[in-house]
C-alpha positions as CSV (number, residue, x, y, z in Angstrom):
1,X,12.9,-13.0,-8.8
2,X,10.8,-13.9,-5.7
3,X,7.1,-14.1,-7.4
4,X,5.7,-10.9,-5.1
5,X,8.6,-8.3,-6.6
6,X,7.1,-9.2,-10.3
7,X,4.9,-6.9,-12.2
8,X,3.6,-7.4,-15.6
9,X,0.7,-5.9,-17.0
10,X,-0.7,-3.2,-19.7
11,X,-0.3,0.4,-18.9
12,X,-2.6,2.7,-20.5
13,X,-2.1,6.5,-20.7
14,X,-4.6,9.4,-21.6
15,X,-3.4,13.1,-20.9
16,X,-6.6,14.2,-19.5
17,X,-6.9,10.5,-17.3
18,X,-6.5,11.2,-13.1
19,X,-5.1,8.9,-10.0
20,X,-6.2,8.5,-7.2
21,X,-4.7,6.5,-4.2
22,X,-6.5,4.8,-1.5
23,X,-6.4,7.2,1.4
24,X,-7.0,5.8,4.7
25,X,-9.9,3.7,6.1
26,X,-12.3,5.0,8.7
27,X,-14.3,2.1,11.9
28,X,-17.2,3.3,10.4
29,X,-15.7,2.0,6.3
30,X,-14.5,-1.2,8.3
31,X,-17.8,-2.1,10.2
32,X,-20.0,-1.4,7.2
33,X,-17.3,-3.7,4.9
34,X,-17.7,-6.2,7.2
35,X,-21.5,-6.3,7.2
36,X,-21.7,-6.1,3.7
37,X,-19.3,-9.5,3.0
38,X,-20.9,-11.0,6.1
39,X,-17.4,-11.5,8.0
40,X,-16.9,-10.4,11.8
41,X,-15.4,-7.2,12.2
42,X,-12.1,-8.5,13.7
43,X,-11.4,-10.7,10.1
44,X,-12.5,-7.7,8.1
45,X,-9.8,-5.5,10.1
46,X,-7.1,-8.4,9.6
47,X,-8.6,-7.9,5.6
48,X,-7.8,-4.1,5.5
49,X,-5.2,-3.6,8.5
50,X,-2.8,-1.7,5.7
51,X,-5.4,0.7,5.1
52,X,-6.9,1.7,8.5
53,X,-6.4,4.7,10.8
């Protein structure tokens, strides 16, 4: 099994726990990111290209 397709882990469950997902990522999220770490804002949108808008 290619290394990327395996999972392992524990898995906790509470019946009043929520999920969230990570929704999309505003320039405004990216450029303040990128400040933050100290990167330029072009490696910080190669960082979080799944995520932007």
């Amino acid at each position: 099994m290619p290394s990327t397709a395996a999972v392992s882990g524990f898995y906790f469950a509470h019946p009043q726990s929520e999920y969230f997902g990570v929704a999309r990522i505003g320039p405004d999220q990216v450029a303040d990111y990128a400040a933050r770490r100290g990167v330029d804002l072009k490696t910080a949108e190669r960082w979080l290209r799944p995520n932007l808008d």
